[in-house]
C-alpha positions in Angstrom: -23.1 -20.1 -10.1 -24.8 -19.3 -6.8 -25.5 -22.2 -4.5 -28.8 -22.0 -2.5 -28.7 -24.4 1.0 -31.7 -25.0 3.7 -31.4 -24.3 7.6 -30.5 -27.9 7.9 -27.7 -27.8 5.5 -26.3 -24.8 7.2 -26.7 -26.4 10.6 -24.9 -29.5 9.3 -22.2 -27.9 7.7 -21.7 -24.9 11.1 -22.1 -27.4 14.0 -24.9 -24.7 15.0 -28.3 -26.0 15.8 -30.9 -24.9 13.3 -32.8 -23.1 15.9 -29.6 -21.2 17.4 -29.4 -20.0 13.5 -32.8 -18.6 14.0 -32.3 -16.5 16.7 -29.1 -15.2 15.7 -31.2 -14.4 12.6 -33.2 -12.4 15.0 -31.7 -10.9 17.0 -28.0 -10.2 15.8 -29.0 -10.1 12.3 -25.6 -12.2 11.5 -27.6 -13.7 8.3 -30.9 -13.0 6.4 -32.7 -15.5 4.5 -33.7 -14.9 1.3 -37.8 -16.7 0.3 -38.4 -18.3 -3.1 -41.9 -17.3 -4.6 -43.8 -20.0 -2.7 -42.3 -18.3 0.6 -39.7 -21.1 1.2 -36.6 -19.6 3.4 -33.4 -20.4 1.6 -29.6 -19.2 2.0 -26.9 -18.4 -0.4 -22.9 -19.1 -0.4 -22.6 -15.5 1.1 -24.8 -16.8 4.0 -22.8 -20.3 4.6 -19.3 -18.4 4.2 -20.5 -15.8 7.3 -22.0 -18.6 9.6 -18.8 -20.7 9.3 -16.8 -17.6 10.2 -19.4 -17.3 13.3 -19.8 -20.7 14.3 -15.7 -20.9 14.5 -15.8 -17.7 16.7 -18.8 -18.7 18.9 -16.7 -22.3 19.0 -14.4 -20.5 20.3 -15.5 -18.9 23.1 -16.0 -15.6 21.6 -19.6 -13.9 22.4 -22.1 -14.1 19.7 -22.7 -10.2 20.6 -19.4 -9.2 20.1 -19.1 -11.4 16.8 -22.3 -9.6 15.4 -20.6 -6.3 15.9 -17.5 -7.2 13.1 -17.2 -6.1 10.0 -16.6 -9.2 7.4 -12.9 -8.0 7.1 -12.8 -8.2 10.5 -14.8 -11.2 11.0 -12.5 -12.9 8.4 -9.4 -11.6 10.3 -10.3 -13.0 13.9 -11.1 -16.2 12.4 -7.4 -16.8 10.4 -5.9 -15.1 13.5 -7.8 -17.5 16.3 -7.2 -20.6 13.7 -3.9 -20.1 13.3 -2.9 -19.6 16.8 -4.7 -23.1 17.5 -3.0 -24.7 14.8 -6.6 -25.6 13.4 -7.5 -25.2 9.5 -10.7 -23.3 9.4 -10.2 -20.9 6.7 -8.6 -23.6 4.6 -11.4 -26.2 5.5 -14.2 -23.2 5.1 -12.4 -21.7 1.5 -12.3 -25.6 0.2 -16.0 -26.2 1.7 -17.2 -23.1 -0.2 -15.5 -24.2 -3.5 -17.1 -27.2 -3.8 -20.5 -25.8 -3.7 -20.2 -22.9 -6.0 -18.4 -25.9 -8.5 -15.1 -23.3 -8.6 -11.9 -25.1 -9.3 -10.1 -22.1 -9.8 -11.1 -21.3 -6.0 -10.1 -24.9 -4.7 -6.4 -24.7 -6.6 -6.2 -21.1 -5.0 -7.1 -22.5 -1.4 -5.5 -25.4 -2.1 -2.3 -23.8 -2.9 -2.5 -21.2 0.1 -2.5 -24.2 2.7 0.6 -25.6 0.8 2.2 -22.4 1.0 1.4 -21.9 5.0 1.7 -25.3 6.3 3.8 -27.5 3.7 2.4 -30.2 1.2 2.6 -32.9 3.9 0.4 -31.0 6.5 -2.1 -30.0 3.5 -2.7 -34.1 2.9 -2.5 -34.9 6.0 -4.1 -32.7 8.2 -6.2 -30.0 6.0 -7.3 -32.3 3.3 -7.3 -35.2 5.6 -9.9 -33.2 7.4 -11.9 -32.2 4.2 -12.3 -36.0 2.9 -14.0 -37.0 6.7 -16.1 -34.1 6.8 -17.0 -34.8 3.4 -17.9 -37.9 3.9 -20.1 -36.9 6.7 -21.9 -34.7 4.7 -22.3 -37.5 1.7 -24.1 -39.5 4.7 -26.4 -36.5 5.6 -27.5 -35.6 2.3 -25.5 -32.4 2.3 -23.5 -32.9 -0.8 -24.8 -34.6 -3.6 -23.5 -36.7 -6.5 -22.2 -33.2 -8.5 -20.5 -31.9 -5.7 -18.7 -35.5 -4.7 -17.7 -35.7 -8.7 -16.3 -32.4 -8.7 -14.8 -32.2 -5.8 -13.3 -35.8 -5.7 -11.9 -35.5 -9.2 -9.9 -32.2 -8.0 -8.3 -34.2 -4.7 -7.4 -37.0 -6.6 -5.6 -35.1 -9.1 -3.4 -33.4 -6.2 -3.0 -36.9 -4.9 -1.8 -38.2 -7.9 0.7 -35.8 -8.8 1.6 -35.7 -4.8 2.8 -39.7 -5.2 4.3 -39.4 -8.4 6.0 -36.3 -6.4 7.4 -38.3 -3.9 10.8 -38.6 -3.4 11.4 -40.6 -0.4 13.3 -43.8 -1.2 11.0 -47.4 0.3 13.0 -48.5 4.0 14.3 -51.9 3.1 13.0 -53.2 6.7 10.0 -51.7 5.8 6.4 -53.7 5.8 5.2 -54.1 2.1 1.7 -52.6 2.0 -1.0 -53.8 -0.9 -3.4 -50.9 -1.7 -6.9 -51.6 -3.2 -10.7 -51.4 -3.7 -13.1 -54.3 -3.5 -14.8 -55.5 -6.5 -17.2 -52.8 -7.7 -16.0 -49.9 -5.3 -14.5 -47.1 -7.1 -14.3 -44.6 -4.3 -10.3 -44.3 -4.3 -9.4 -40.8 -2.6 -9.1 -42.3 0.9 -7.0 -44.8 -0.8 -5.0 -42.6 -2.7 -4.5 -41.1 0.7 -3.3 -43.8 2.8 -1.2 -44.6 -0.5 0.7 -41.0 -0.1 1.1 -41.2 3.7 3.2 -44.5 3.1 5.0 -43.3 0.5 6.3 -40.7 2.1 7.3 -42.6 5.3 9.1 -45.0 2.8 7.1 -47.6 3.2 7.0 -49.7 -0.4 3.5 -49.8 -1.9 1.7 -51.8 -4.4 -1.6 -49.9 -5.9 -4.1 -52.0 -7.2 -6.5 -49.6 -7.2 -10.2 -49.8 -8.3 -12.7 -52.6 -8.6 -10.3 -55.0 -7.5 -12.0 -58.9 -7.0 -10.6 -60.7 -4.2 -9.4 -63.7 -6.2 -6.6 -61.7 -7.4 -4.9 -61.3 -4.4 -3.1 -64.7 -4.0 -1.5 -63.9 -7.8 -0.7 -60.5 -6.5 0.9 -62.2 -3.2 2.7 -65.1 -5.0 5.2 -62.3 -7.0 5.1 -60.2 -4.1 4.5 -61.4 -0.4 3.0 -58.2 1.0 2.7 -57.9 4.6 -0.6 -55.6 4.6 -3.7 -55.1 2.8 -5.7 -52.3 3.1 -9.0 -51.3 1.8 -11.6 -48.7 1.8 -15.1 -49.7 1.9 -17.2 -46.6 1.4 -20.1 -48.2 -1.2 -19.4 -52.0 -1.9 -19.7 -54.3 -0.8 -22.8 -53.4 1.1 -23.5 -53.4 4.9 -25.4 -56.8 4.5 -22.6 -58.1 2.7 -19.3 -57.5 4.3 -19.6 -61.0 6.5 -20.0 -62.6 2.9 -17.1 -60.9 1.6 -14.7 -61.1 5.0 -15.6 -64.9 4.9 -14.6 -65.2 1.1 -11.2 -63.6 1.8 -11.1 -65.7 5.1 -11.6 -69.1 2.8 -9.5 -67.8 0.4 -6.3 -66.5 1.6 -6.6 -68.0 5.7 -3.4 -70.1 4.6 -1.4 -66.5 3.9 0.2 -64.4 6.5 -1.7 -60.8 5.4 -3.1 -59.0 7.9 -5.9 -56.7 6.7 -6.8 -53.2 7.3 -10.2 -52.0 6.4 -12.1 -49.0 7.3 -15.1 -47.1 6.0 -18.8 -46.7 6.4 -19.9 -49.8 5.1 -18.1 -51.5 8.4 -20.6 -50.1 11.0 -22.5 -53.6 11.6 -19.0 -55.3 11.5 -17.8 -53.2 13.8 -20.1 -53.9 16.0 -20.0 -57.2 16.2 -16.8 -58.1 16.6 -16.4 -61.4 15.2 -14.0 -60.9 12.4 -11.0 -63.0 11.9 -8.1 -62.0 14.2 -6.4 -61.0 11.1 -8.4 -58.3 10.2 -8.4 -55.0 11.5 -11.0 -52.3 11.3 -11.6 -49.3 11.8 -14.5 -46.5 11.5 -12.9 -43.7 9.0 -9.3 -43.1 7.3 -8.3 -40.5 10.2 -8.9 -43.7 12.3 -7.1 -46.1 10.3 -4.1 -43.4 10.2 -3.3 -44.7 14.0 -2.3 -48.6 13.3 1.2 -49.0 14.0 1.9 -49.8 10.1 1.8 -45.5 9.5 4.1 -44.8 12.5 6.9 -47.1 10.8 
C-alpha cells in the first residue's frame, strides 16, 4: 500500500522549507513529483524516504550538490554512518516514520528490533521511541498523520510498552517516591503514560497504573490504601484547553488537604502554561521529553 503526501507534508516531516524542496527538485533532481489527472503534484513513500536521507545530510553540513551526486546505497550509507557517529537516531526515526505511513507492522517490528539490537531496549524507549512519540505528536498537531496512522501506529508502541514493563526486572527502591500513573476522565491517549510508567520502573521507582479514563474522585480512595507521593498525568485530548482551570480547581478542592504533588504535561496545557497561576503543587510541563527532567526520574 503506497502512501501519497503533499509538499507540505514533506516539508513538515524533512525540516526543509517547501520551496527549498522545489528547487532541489529543479535543479538536483533529488525527487520528482508525480501529478494526479487533475495536474495536482503529489509524492510517494520513495520520495519521503530520499528527502529524509537529504534533509539529514544537508542538516549536517554536507552540500546539497554533493548529496545529489549519491547513489541511494550510498546515500543510505552516509546517513547511518554520520547518525551514528553523532549518537543521533535518524535511520531508526526515518525506518519507523516510513512504517507508519505505508501501515507495515512487519517493517516497524523489523526497525524496531534493529534499534534494540544497536542501542539496547532502554535507549530504544528512551531515546529512539522517545523521539518518535514527540515528533508524532507534532505531526498529529499539523495534520500530517491522521486518525489511521495514530491507531496503527499507537497500538504497535503500546504493545512494546507493555511487554517492556511486564519485562522489567528491576526490584522498587524502598526509599523510593511512590508514583500514581493515570489519564483524566475521558482521555484515553496512554503511550506517553505507558512511557513515563517504563522509565520508573526501571529506575525502581514503585508505580501504581490507573490507566485510562480515570475521574478525579477516585484518587483520595486510591491515596487512602496507598499514600503515593506523585501523580502524573498526560493531557493530550481531555479535558480541553478551556477546561483545564475547571479541572486543576476540582483536584485543587478536592485533594488540597493531601500531600500529592502533581505532574502534568501535554498539549492541552499551553494556556495553563502560560498563565502561571496553578497551585504550587502542580507541576507542568510542555511534552513527555520535558516532563522526563523533574527530579522524580533522576531518583
Amino acid at each position: 500500500m503506497k502512501s501519497t503526501y503533499s509538499i507540505k507534508d514533506l516539508e513538515r516531516l524533512s525540516g526543509i522549507k517547501a520551496h527549498t524542496i522545489r528547487i532541489w527538485e529543479q535543479r538536483h533532481k533529488i525527487i520528482e513529483p508525480k501529478r494526479t489527472d487533475t495536474n495536482i503534484r503529489f509524492y510517494c513513500d520513495d520520495d519521503l524516504r530520499r528527502l529524509l536521507n537529504v534533509s539529514y545530510l544537508v542538516l549536517e553540513g554536507v552540500k546539497i550538490s554533493q548529496v545529489a551526486s549519491l547513489s541511494e546505497d550510498q546515500l543510505h550509507t552516509m546517513v547511518y554512518q554520520k547518525a551514528r557517529r553523532n549518537s543521533s537516531y535518524t535511520t531508526e526515526l526515518n525506518d519507523l516514520k516510513l512504517a507508519m505511513f505505508a501501515f507495515d507492522e512487519g517493517a516497524f517490528n523489523k526497525a524496531f528490533q534493529l534499534s534494540v539490537n544497536n542501542h539496547g531496549e532502554e535507549i530504544t524507549f528512551t531515546s529512539v521511541l522517545g523521539s518518535f512519540i514527540s515528533e508524532l505528536g507534532i505531526l498529529w498537531q499539523t495534520n500530517t498523520v491522521n486518525i489511521a496512522h495514530e491507531h496503527f501506529v499507537s497500538n504497535l508502541i503500546k504493545q512494546k510498552l507493555f511487554a517492556a514493563i511486564d519485562n522489567c526486572t528491576t526490584p522498587p527502591k524502598e526509599s523510593a517516591s511512590k508514583v500514581l500513573l493515570y489519564l483524566p476522565a475521558s482521555e484515553l491517549h496512554e503511550i506517553g503514560l505507558l512511557y513515563l510508567a517504563f522509565l520508573l520502573k526501571k529506575r525502581g521507582i514503585p508505580i501504581i497504573s490507573m490507566g485510562q479514563n480515570t475521574p478525579s474522585e477516585y484518587l483520595r480512595e486510591v491515596y487512602a490504601k496507598t499514600k503515593f507521593e506523585y501523580a502524573i498525568s498526560v493531557f493530550t485530548t481531555h479535558p480541553n484547553a478551556c477546561e483545564v482551570d475547571e479541572y486543576f480547581g476540582e483536584l485543587n478542592r478536592n485533594l488540597a488537604d493531601l500531600p500529592i504533588k502533581f505532574l502534568f504535561c501535554g498539549a492541552q496545557l499551553t494556556q495553563a502554561l502560560e498563565k502561571g497561576d496553578t497551585p504550587a503543587n502542580f507541576y507542568l510541563y510542555k511534552n513527555v521529553a520535558e516532563l522526563q527532567n523533574n527530579i522524580l526520574f533522576k531518583e
